[in-house]
LOSELUM-172627 format. One record per residue (C-alpha): x, y, z; residue number from 1; chain; residue in three letters. Coordinates in nm, 2 decimals. Example, Ala and Ser with C-alpha at 12.3 -4.5 7.8 and 13.67 -1.06 7.14 Angstrom:
! LOSELUM-172627
x/y/z/seq/mol/type
1.23/-0.45/0.78/1/A/ALA
1.37/-0.11/0.71/2/A/SER
! end
This chain:
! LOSELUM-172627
x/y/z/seq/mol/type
0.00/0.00/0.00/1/A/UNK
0.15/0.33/-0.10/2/A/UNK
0.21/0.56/0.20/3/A/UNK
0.27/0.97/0.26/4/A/UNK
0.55/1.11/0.36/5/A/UNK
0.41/1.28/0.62/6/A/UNK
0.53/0.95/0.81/7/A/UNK
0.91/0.99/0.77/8/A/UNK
0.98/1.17/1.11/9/A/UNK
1.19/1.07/1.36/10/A/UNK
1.13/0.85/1.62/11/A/UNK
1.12/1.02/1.99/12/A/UNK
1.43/0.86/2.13/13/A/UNK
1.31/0.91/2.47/14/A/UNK
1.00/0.72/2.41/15/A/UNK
1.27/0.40/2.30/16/A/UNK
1.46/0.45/2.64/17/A/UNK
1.16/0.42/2.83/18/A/UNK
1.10/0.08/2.65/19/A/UNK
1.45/-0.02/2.71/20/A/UNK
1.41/0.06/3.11/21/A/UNK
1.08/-0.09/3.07/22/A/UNK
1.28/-0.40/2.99/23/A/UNK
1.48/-0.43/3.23/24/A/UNK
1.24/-0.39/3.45/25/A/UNK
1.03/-0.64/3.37/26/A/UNK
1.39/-0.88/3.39/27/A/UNK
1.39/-0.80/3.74/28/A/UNK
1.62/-0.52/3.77/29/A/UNK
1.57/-0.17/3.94/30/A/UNK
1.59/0.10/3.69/31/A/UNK
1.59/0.50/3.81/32/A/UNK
1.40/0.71/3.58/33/A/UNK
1.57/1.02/3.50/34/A/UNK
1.48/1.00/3.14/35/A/UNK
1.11/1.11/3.09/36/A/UNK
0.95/1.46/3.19/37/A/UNK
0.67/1.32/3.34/38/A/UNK
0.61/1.39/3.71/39/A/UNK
0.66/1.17/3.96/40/A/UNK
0.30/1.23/4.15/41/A/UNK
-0.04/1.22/4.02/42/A/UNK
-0.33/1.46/3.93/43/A/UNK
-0.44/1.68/4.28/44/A/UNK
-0.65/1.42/4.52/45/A/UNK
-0.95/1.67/4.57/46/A/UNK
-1.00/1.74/4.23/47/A/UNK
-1.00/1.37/4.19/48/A/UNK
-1.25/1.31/4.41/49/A/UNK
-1.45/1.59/4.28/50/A/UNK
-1.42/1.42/3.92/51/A/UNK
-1.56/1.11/4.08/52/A/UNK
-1.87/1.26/4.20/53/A/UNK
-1.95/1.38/3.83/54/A/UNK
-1.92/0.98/3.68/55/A/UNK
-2.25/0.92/3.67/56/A/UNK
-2.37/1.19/3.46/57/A/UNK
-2.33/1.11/3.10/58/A/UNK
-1.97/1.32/3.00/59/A/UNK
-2.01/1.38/2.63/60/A/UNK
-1.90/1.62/2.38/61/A/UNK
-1.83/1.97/2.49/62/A/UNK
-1.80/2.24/2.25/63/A/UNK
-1.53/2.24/2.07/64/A/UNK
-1.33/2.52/2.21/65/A/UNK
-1.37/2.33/2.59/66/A/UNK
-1.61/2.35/2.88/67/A/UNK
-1.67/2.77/2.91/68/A/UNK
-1.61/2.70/3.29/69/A/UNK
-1.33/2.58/3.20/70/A/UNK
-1.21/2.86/2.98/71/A/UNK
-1.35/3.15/3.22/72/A/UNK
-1.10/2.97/3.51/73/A/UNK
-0.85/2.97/3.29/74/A/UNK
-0.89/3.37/3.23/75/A/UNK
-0.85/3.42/3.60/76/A/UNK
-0.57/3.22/3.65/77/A/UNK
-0.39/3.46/3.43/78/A/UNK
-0.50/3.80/3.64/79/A/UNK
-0.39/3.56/3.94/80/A/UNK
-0.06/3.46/3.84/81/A/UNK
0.03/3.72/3.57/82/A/UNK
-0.18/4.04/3.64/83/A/UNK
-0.26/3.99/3.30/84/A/UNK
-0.67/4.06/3.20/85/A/UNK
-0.75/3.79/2.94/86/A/UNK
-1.09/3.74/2.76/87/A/UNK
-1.18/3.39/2.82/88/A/UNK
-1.32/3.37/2.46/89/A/UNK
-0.97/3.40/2.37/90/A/UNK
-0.90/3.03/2.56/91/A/UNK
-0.93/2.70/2.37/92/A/UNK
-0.89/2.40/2.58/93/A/UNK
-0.72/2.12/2.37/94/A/UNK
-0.57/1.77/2.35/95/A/UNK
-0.26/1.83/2.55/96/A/UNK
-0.02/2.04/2.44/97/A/UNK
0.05/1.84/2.15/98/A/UNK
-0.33/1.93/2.02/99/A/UNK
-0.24/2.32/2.04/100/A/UNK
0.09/2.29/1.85/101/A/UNK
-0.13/2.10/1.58/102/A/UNK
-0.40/2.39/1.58/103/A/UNK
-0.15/2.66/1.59/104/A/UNK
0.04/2.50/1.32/105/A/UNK
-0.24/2.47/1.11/106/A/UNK
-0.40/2.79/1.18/107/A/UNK
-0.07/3.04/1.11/108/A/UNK
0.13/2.86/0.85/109/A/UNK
0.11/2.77/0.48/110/A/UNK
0.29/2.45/0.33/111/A/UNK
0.64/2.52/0.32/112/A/UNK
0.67/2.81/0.59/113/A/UNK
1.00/2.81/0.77/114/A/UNK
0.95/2.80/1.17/115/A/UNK
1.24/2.83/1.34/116/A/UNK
1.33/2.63/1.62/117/A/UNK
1.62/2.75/1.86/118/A/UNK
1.82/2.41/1.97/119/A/UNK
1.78/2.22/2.15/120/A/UNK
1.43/2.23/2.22/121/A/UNK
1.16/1.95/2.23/122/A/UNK
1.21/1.76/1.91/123/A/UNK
0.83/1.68/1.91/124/A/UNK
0.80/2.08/1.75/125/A/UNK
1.02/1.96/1.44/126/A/UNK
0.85/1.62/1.38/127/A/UNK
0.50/1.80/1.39/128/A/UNK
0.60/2.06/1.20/129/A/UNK
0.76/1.83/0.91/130/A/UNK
0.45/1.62/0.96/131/A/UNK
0.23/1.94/0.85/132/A/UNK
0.40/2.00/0.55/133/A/UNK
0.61/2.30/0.71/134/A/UNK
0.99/2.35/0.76/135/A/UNK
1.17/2.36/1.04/136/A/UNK
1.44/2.58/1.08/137/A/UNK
1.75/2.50/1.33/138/A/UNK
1.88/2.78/1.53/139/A/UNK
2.18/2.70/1.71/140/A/UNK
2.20/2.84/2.02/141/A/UNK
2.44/2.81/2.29/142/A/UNK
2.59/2.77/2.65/143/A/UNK
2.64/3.15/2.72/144/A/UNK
2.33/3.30/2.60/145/A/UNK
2.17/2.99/2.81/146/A/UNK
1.98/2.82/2.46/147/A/UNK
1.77/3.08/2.42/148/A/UNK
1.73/3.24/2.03/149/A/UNK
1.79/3.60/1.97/150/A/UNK
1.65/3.85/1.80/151/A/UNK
1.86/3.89/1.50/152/A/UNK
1.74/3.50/1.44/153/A/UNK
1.43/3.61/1.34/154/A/UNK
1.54/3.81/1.04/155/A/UNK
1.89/3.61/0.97/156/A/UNK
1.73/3.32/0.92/157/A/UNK
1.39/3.48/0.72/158/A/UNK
1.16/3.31/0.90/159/A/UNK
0.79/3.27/0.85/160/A/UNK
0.74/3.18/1.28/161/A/UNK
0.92/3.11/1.56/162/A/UNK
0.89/2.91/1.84/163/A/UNK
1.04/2.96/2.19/164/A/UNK
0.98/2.81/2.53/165/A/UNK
1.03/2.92/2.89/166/A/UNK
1.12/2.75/3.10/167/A/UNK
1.26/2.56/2.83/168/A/UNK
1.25/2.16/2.77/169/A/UNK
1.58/1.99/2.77/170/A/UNK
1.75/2.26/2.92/171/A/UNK
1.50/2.44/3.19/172/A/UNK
1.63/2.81/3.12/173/A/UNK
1.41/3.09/3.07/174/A/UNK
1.34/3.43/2.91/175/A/UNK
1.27/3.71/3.08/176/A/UNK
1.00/4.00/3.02/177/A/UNK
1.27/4.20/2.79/178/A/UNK
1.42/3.89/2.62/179/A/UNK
1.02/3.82/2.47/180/A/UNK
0.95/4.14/2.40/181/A/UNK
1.24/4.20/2.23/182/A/UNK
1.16/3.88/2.00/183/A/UNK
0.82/3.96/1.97/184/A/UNK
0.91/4.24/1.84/185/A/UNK
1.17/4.11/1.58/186/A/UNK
0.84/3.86/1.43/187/A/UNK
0.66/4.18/1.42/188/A/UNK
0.91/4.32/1.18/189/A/UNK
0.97/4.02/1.00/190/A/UNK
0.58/3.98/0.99/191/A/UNK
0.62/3.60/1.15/192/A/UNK
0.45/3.46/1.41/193/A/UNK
0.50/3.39/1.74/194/A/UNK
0.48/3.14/1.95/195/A/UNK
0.53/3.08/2.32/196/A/UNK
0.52/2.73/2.45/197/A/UNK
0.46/2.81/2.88/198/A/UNK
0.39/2.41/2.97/199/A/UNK
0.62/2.42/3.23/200/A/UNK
0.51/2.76/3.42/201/A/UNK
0.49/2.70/3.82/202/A/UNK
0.74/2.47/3.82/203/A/UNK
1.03/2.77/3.89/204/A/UNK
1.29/2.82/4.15/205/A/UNK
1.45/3.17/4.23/206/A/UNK
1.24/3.34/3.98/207/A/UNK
0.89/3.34/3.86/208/A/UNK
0.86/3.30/3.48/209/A/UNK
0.67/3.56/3.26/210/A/UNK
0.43/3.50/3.02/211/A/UNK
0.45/3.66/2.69/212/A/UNK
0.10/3.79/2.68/213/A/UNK
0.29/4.05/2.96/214/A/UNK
0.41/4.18/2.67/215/A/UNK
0.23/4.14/2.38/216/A/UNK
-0.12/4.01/2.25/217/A/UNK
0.03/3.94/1.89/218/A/UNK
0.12/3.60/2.03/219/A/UNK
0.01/3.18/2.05/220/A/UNK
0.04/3.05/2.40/221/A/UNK
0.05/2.76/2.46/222/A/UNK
0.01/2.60/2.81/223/A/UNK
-0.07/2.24/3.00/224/A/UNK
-0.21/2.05/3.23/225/A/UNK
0.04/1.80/3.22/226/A/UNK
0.34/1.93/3.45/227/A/UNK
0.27/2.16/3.72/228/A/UNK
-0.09/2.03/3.75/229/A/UNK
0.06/1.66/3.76/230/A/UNK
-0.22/1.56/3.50/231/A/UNK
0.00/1.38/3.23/232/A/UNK
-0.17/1.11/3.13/233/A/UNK
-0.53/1.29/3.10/234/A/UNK
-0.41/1.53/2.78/235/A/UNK
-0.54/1.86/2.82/236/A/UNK
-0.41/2.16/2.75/237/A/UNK
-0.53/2.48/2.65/238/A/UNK
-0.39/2.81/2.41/239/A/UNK
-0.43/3.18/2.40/240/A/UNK
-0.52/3.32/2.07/241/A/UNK
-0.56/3.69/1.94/242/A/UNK
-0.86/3.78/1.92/243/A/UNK
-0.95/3.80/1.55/244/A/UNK
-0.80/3.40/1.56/245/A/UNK
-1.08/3.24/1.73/246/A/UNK
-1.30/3.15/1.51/247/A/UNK
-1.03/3.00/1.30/248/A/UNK
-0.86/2.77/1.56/249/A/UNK
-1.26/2.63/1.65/250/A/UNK
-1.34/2.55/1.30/251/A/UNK
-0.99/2.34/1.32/252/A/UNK
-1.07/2.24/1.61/253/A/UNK
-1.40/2.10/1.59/254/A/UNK
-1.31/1.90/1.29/255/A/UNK
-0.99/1.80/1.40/256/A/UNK
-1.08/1.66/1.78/257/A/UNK
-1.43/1.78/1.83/258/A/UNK
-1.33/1.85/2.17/259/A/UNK
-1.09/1.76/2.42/260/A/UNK
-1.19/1.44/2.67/261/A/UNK
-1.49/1.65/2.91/262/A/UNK
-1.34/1.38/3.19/263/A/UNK
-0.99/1.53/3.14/264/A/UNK
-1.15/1.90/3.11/265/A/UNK
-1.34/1.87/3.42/266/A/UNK
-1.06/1.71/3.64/267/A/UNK
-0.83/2.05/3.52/268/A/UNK
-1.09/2.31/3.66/269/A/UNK
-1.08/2.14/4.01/270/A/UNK
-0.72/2.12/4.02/271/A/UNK
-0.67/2.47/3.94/272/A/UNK
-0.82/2.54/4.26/273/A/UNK
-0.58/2.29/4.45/274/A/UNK
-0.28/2.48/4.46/275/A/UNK
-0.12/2.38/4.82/276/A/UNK
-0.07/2.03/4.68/277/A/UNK
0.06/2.15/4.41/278/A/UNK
0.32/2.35/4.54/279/A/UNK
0.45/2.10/4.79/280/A/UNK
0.54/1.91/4.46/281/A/UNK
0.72/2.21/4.36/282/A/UNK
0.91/2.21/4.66/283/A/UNK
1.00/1.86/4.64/284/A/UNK
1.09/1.96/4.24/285/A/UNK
1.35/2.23/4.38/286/A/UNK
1.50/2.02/4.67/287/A/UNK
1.57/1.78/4.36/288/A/UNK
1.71/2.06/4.14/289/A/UNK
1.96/2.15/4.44/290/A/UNK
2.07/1.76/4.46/291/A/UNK
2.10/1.75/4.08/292/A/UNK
2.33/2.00/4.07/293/A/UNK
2.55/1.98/4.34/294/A/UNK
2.53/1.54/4.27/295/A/UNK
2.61/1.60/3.89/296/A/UNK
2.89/1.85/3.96/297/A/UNK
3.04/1.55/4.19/298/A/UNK
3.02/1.30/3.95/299/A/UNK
3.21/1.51/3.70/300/A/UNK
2.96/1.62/3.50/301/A/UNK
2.99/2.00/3.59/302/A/UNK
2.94/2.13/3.20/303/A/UNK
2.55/2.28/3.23/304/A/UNK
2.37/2.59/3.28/305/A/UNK
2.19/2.56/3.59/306/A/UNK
1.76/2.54/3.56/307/A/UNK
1.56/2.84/3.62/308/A/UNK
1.27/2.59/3.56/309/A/UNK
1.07/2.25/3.47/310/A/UNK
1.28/1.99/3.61/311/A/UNK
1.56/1.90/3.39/312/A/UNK
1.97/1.93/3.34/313/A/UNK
2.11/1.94/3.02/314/A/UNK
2.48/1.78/3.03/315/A/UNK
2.80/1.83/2.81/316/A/UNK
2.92/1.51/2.80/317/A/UNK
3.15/1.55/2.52/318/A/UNK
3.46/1.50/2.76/319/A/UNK
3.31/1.14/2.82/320/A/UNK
3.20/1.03/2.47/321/A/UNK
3.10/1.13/2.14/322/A/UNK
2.79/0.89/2.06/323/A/UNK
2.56/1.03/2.37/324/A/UNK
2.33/0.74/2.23/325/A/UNK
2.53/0.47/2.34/326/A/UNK
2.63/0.65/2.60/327/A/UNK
2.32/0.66/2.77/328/A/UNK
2.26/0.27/2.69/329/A/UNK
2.57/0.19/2.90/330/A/UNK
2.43/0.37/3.16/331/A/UNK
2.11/0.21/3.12/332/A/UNK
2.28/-0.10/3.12/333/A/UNK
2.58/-0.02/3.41/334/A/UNK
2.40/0.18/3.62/335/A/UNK
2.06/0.12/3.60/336/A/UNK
1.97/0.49/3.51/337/A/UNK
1.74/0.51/3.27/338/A/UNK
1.84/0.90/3.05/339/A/UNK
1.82/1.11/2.75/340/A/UNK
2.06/1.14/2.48/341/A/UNK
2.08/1.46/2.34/342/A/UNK
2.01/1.40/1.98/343/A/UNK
1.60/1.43/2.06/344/A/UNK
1.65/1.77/2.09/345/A/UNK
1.97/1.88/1.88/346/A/UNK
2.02/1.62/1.60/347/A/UNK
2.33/1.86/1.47/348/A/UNK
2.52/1.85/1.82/349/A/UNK
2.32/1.67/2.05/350/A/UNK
2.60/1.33/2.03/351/A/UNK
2.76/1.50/2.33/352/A/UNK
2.45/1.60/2.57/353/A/UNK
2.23/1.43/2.80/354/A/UNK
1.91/1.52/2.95/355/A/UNK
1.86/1.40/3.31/356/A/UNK
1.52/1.41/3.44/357/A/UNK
1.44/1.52/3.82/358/A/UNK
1.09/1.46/3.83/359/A/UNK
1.04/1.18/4.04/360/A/UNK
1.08/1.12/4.38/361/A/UNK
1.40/1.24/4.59/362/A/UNK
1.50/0.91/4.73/363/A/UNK
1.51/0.80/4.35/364/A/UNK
1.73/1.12/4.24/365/A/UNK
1.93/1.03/4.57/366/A/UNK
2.00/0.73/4.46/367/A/UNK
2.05/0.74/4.08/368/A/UNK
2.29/1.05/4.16/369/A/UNK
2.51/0.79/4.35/370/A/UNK
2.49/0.55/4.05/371/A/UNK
2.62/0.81/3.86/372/A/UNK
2.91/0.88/3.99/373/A/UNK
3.02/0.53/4.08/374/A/UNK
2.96/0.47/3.67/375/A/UNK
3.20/0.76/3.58/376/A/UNK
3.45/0.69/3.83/377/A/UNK
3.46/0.33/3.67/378/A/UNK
3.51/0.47/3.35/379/A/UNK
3.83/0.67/3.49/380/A/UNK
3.95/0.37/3.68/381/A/UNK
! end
């Protein structure tokens, strides 16, 4: 049977390294997960219990841009959190995050538009993107300016959108209020779009992040339920649009998902209102950050910029090995760590990175931070 090309992206190699720890597993062995970005905790037990209550009423389809409860809380979380007044008809709950980036995709950009990507960044944008028809564009960034793009990206690389993220996934650094305006501005004058992906807002440290609707309204946000709220596995998400984008997003949207699950929708507006369990995962997120860093530094893998946010380390490994996908496979295999090679997120240079995880518990960060550092001192032995 003949088949589109639309299928010819990569595979998500941390999606395989969960399969090979699920392996081992299943052989018996205990495996540490530092490799997924999922948390370690579960959606917020009121609002599970609350979600209960509604199970025996039928929970069908909900209008296509989400349950207007739903949308209206979502409106004041942003005047909460951000001082920011937003219109709640500008709110469209989707299927996770994933779901937005479809719809927003679909909604700016013509086949063959150039979005620019500044790596590493969550390889899921450039496999969606090529999926769509459109072309993702690689911009290096590096170390020093803390993998962030710049504004002179915009223009040197004549692009049609571009996509940043803060805090950002592998690397957990962020941009602050003059860093997005300052690229807003530069897709203004390029006349590309922009897009903010905020899925890992409330899960910072020393600083709070800023949303880019602080400083402009000529912007995609995209935001989940999946990390701060703990709600992974129930895939819902929701984006700000302008205004005049609405209607445009709901036609894709009803024909594309008709809606996003009304369990999953109704479980996010309880646990927006369950924020003290919430923030005690936090806390337990920054005591692991702390360990992470000092741990990692002790092991001998020192080369990082330290996370403003979400709950990953991104590692130059380079003075250890230059295949960071067999590198993590021994580590798998030595160690019984279960990480991330870098070449998800930076297929140019991402042979000598690592992404390690602190998401789950701190007796399991405790102990595959030991693991670690008896693995590279055996490698130096």
């Amino acid at each position: 049977m003949r088949h589109s090309t639309r299928g010819d992206v990569d595979p998500f190699i941390v999606m395989d390294v969960m399969e090979a720890a699920r392996k081992a597993e299943a052989a018996g062995r205990h495996i540490i997960h530092m490799e997924v970005g999922q948390p370690g905790t579960g959606a917020p037990e009121a609002a599970k219990t609350k979600l209960i209550a509604d199970m025996a009423d039928p929970l069908g389809y909900t209008v296509g841009l989400g349950l207007p409860e739903l949308r209206a809380r979502i409106a004041k979380h942003y005047a909460d959190w951000y001082s920011v007044e937003i219109d709640p008809a500008r709110v469209v709950i989707t299927s996770g995050a994933s779901g937005a980036f479809l719809l927003a995709f679909s909604a700016l950009f013509d086949n063959d538009a150039r979005v620019g990507l500044g790596t590493p960044c969550y390889p899921s944008y450039r496999q969606i993107l090529k999926a769509v028809g459109l072309a993702p564009i690689d911009i290096q960034t590096t170390l020093e300016q803390r993998f962030q793009p710049v504004p002179a990206d915009v223009a040197a690389h004549n692009l049609d959108g571009l996509i940043v993220a803060s805090p950002a996934n592998p690397t957990g650094t962020m941009l602050d209020a003059d860093a997005l305006r300052a690229l807003s501005v530069a897709c203004q004058r390029q006349g590309a779009a922009f897009i903010s992906d905020e899925i890992y807002h409330g899960i910072d440290y020393d600083v709070p992040p800023v949303t880019a609707l602080q400083v402009t309204d000529d912007v995609y946000v995209v935001n989940s339920f999946s990390k701060y709220f703990s709600m992974t596995g129930w895939r819902v998400g929701w984006m700000i649009v302008p205004e005049d984008h609405v209607r445009r997003v709901e036609r894709l949207a009803q024909n594309m998902f008709i809606c996003a699950p009304h369990a999953a929708q109704k479980l996010a507006l309880y646990a927006m209102d369950c924020a003290p369990e919430l923030d005690q995962n936090r806390a337990v997120y920054a005591a692991n950050r702390d360990l992470m860093i000092a741990g990692l530094k002790d092991a001998g893998l020192a080369k990082f910029a330290p996370p403003d946010g979400a709950f990953y380390i991104y590692v130059d490994v380079s003075d250890y090995t230059d295949d960071a996908l067999s590198f993590a496979a021994q580590i798998l295999e030595t160690a019984g760590v279960a990480v991330t090679p870098g070449l998800d997120f930076d297929a140019a240079r991402g042979h000598h990175w690592l992404r390690f995880s602190y998401a789950r518990a701190t007796e399991d960060i405790v102990e595959g931070l030991k693991r670690l550092k008896l693995f590279i001192q055996g490698r130096g032995a």
